[in-house]
C-alpha positions as CSV (number, residue, x, y, z in Angstrom):
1,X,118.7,-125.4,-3.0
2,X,118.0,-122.6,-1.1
3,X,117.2,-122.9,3.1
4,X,114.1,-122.6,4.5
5,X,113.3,-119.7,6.6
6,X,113.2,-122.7,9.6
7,X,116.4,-123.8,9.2
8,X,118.4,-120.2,9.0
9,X,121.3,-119.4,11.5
10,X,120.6,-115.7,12.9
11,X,122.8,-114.8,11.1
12,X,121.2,-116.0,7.9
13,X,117.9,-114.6,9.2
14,X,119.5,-110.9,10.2
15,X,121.1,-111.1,6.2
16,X,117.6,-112.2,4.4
17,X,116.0,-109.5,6.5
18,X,118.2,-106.6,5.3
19,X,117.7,-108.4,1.2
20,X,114.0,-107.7,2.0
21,X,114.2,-104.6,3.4
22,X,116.3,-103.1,0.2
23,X,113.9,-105.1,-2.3
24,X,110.8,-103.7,-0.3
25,X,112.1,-100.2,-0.3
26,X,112.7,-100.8,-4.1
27,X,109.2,-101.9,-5.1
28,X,105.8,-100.1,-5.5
29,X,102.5,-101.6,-5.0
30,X,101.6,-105.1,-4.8
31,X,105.1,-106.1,-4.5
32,X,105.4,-104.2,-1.5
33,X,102.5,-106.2,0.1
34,X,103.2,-109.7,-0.5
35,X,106.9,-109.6,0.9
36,X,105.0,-108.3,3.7
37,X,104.4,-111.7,6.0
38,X,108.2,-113.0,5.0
39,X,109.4,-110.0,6.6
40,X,106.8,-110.7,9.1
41,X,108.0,-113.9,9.8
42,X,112.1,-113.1,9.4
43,X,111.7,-110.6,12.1
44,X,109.6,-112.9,14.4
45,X,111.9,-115.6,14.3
46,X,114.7,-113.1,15.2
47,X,113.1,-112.3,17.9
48,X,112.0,-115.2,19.2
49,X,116.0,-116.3,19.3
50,X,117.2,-112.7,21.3
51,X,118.4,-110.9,18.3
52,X,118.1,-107.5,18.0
53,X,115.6,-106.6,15.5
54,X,116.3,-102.7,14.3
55,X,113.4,-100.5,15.0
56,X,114.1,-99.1,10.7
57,X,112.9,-103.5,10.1
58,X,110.0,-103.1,12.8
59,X,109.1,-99.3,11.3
60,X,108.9,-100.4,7.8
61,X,106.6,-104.0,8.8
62,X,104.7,-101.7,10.5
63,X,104.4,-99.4,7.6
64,X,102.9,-102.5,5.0
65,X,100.6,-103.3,7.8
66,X,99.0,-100.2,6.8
67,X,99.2,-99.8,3.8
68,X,97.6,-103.6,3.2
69,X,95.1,-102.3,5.4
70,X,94.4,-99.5,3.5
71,X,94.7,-101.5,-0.2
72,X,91.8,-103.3,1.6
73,X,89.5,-100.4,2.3
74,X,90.5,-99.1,-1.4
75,X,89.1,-102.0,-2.8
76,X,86.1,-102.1,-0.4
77,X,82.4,-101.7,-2.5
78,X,80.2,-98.7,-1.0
């Protein structure tokens, strides 16, 4: 059974962040965009405890911020 994201060490949390990064960086599309809030969350939770969060984790959340924004406006009727 698997933890959840609640009950992680920082250590746990810092190793599940680096598994989403390399599976976000590895998918296209849609995929990208709904590991978007775990990521979200992973990194908030680090940060919330002191870890370091490396700016490459906060770049590429930033990065599916905008592109869900943008998936938005694509699918937006005129």
């Amino acid at each position: 059974m698997l933890k959840g994201e609640e009950d992680m060490t920082d250590q746990e949390l810092s190793q599940t962040a680096r598994q989403l990064e390399a599976t976000i960086v590895a998918s296209r599309g849609a995929k990208r965009l709904e590991l978007q809030p775990q990521l979200s969350r992973v990194l908030e939770r680090l940060d919330r405890s002191g870890q370091h969060v490396p700016a490459r984790l906060r770049n590429l959340n930033a990065v599916l911020l905008d592109e869900a924004i943008e998936s938005r406006f694509d699918n937006m009727p005129l």
